[in-house]
VEXBA-562793 format. One line per field, with one value per residue (C-alpha): x negated, y, z negated. Coordinates in steps of 0.1 Angstrom, whole numbers, plus 2048, in hexadecimal, padded with zeros to 3 digits. Each point is the difference from the previous one (the first is absolute). Example, Ala and Ser with C-alpha at 12.3 -4.5 7.8 and 13.67 -1.06 7.14 Angstrom:
u (785; 7F2) .
v (7D3; 822) .
w (7B2; 807) .
//
This chain:
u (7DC; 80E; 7FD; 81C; 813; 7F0; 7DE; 805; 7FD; 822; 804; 81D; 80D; 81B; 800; 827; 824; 80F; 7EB; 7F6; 7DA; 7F8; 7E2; 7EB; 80C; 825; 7F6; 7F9; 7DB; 801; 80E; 7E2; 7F7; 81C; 803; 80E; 80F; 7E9; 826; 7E8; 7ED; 818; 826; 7FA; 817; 819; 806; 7F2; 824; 805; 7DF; 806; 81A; 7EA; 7E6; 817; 80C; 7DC; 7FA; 7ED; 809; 7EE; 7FD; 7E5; 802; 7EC; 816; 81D; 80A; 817; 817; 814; 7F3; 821; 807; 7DC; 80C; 820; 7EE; 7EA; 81E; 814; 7E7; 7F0; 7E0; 7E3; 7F3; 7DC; 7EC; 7FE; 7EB; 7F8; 80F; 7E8; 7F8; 7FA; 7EC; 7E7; 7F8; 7FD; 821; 7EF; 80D; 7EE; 7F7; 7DF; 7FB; 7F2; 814; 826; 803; 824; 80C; 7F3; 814; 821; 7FA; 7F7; 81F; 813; 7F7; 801; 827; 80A; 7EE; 80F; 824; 7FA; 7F4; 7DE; 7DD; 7E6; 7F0; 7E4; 7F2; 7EE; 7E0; 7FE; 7E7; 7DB; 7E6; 7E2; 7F0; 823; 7FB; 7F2; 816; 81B; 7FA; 807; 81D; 80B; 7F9; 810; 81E; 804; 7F7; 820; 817; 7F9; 809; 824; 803; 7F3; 820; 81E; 7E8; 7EE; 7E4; 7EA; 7F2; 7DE; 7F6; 7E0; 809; 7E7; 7EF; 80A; 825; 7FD; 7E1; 7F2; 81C; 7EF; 800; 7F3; 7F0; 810; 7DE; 809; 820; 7F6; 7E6; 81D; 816; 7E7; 7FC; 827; 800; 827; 80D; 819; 7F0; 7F2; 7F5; 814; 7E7; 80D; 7E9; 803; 7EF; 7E6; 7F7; 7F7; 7ED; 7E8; 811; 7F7; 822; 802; 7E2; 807; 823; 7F3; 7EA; 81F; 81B; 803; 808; 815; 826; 813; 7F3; 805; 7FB; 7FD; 7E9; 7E0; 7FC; 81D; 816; 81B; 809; 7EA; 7F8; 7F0; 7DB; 7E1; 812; 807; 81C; 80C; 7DC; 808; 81D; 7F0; 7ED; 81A; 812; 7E0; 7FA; 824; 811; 821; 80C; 80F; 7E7; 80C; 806; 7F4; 7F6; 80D; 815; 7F5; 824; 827; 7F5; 817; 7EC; 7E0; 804; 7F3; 7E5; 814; 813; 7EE; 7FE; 82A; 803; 822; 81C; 81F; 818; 7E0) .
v (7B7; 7DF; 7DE; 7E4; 7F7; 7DF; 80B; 81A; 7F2; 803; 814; 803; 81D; 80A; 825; 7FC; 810; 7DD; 7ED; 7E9; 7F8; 7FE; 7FB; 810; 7E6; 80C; 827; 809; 802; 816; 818; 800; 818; 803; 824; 80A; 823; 80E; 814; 814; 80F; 7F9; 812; 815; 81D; 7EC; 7F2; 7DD; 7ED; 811; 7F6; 7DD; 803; 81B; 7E6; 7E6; 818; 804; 7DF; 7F1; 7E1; 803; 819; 808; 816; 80E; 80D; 7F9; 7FD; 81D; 7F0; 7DD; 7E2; 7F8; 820; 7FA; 7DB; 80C; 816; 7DE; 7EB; 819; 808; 7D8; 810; 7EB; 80E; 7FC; 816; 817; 80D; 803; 820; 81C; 807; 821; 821; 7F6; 7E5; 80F; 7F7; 7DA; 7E5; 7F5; 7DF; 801; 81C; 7ED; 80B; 803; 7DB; 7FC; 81F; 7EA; 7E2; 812; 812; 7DD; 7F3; 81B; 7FA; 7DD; 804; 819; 7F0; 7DB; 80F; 811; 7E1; 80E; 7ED; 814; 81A; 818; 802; 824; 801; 825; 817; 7F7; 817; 7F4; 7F5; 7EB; 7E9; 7E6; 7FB; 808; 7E1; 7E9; 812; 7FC; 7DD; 7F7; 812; 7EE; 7E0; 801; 814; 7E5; 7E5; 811; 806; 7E1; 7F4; 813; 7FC; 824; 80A; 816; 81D; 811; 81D; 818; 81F; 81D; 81A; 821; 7F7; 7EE; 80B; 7ED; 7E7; 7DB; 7F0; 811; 7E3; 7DE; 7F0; 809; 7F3; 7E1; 7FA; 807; 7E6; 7EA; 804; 7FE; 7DF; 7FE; 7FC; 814; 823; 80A; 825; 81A; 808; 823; 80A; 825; 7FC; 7E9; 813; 81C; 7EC; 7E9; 7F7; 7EA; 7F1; 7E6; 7EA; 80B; 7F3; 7DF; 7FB; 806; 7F4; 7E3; 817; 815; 7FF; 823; 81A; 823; 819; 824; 81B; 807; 81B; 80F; 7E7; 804; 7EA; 7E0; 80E; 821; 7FE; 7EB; 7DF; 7E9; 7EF; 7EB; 7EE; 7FD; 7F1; 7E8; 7F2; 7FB; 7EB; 7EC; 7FA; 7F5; 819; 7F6; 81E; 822; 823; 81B; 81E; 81A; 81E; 826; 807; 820; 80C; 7EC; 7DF; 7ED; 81A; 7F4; 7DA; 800; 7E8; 7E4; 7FD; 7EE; 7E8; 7FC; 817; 812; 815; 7E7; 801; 805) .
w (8D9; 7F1; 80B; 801; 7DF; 7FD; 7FA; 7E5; 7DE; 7EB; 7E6; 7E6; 7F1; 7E3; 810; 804; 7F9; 805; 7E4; 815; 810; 824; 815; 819; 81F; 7FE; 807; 825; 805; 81A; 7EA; 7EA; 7E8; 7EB; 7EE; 7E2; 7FA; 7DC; 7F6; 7E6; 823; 819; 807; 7E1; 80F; 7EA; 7DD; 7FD; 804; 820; 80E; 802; 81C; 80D; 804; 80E; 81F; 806; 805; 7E3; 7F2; 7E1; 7E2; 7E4; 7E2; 7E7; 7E8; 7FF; 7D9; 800; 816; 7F0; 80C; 80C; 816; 811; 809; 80B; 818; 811; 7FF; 811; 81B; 802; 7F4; 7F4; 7E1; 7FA; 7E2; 7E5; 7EC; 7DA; 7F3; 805; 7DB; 7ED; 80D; 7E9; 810; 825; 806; 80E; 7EF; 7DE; 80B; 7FD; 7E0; 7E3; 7E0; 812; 808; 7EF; 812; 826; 7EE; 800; 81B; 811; 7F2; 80D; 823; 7FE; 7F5; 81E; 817; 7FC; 7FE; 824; 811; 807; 7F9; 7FB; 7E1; 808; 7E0; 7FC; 7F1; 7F4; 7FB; 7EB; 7FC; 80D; 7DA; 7F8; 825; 7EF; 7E3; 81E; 80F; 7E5; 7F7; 826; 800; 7E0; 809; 822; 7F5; 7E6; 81B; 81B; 7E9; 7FD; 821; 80F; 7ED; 810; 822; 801; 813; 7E8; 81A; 7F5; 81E; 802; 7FE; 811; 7E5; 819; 7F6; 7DF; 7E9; 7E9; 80C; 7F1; 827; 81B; 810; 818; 7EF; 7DD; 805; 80E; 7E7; 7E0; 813; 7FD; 7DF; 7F6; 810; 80B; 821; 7FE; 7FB; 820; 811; 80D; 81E; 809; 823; 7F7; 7DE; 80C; 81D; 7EA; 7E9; 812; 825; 815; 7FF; 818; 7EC; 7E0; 809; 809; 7E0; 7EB; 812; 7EC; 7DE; 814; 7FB; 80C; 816; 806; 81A; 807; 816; 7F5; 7F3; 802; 7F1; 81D; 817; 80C; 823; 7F3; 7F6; 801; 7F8; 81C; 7F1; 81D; 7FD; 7DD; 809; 819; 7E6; 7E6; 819; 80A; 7DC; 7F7; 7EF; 7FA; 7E7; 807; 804; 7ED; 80F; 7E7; 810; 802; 81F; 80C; 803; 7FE; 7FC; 81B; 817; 7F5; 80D; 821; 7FA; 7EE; 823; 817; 7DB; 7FE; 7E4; 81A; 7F4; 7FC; 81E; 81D) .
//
C-alpha cells in the first residue's frame, strides 16, 4: 500500500506529548495508516484516566478526546506522558440541552457563550500537548441556516486567529442528520464551501467516513475533491457505527487512497465495539495496532 519514503511529500505535525514537531519521513511507511484510539468511543468499560493505558496495551500510539473538561488538564497529560501517547483533539464543550447538546458555534445570538467555551478548549488543550479543536456547530432550525452561517464564519474567523497563535488546527466535521438533527453541517461540500469562506489555513475538515457515507457517499472521489481542505479523519462501520470491517464501507480502499494521496495524519478510530473493546480490534492488526508484549 505505500511507496518508498522518498517520494511521499513531508508533512509536519505538533500532535505530540514531547512538544516537539516531527515529520512524515522519520515514521515507518510501511506501517501506514496510523490510528488513533477516540477514548470517548473506545475502552469505555473504564473511567477516562484508566483508558489511556488501556489504549496503550492495545497498541495505539495515539489518543483523541472529546470531552474531557472534567478531568484537570494536568491529570490528562500525566496519563500521555506516562504511556508516550500522542495527543491529538478535543472538542468544544458540548453546550446546553437547549441547544441539542451540539456545540453553539454556529447559533446566531450565543456567540460570547462559543467565545468562552472556545477559550476553554483552547486552554486545556495547549496544557495537554495536543493540537487540534473540533469546533461544534450545534443545532439551527432550518429558517435560522442563513443567519447560522455568518455566525459560523465570524466565530471561526476570530477562533482561528487565537489558535493559529499557540499552533492549533481549528477542526470543522459534517455531521449526518439520522444522528444529529437539525445539526448546522451535514454536508463535506458545506464544509468545504465555509472553509473557503473563513479563509485561514489552519481550520480544516474533520472527514468522518461513517457520516459521509450516510450523507451523499461516494467516498473515494468525494475524498479526492476535498482532500486538500481535509485535516483529521475518522472511521467507523456503516451503519452500524461498529467496527471498520462491518458494513458497506470498504475501508482498506479508503485507506489505499489516503496513502496515495499523502496523508500524513492519524485516523481516528471512533466507532462502537460491539462488545470489550480490546476484543473488538481484529481489523487494526494486520495495520500494527498489537497488544504490547506480542
Amino acid at each position: 500500500m505505500a511507496g518508498a519514503v522518498n517520494r511521499k511529500p513531508v508533512r509536519r505535525f505538533h500532535c505530540r506529548w514531547t512538544g516537539a514537531a516531527f515529520d512524515t519521513q522519520s515514521i515507518i511507511v510501511s506501517r501506514m495508516p496510523r490510528f488513533a484510539a477516540n477514548l470517548a468511543y473506545l475502552f469505555t468499560e473504564r473511567g477516562l484516566l484508566d483508558r489511556f493505558a488501556a489504549a496503550s496495551a492495545a497498541g495505539f500510539t495515539a489518543v483523541e478526546l472529546q470531552s474531557p473538561y472534567d478531568h484537570a488538564p494536568s491529570a490528562v497529560k500525566a496519563e500521555l506522558a506516562r504511556h508516550g501517547l500522542t495527543m491529538l483533539g478535543i472538542n468544544t464543550a458540548h453546550g446546553q440541552h437547549a441547544s441539542g447538546g451540539s456545540g453553539v458555534a454556529a447559533i446566531p445570538g450565543r456567540e460570547q457563550e462559543f467565545a468562552a467555551q472556545f477559550r476553554q478548549a483552547l486552554e486545556y488543550v495547549t496544557a495537554i500537548g495536543g493540537c487540534q479543536i473540533h469546533c461544534l456547530a450545534g443545532a439551527v432550525p432550518p429558517e435560522q441556516r442563513p443567519a447560522a452561517e455568518r455566525t459560523f464564519i465570524r466565530n471561526l474567523m476570530g477562533a482561528a486567529d487565537a489558535a493559529r497563535e499557540r499552533d492549533i488546527t481549528l477542526l470543522i466535521e459534517p455531521l449526518n442528520p439520522r444522528d444529529r438533527p437539525d445539526y448546522f453541517l451535514s454536508r463535506v461540500e458545506q464544509a468545504a464551501d465555509i472553509i473557503d469562506q473563513v479563509g485561514r489555513p489552519n481550520v480544516r475538515m474533520q472527514l468522518d467516513f461513517y457520516h459521509a457515507q450516510i450523507v451523499g457517499g461516494d467516498l473515494i472521489r468525494r475524498l479526492e475533491k476535498y482532500f486538500a481542505v481535509v485535516g483529521h479523519v475518522q472511521i467507523a462501520g456503516v451503519p452500524s457505527r461498529g467496527e471498520p470491517d462491518d458494513g458497506e464501507v470498504s475501508y482498506p480502499a479508503i485507506f489505499a487512497v489516503l496513502d496515495r494521496l499523502g496523508y500524513g495524519g492519524w485516523i481516528g478510530c471512533e466507532y462502537r465495539p460491539r462488545a470489550r473493546t480490546e476484543d473488538s480490534l481484529a481489523w487494526a492488526r494486520p495495520y500494527g495496532v498489537v497488544p504490547r508484549g506480542h
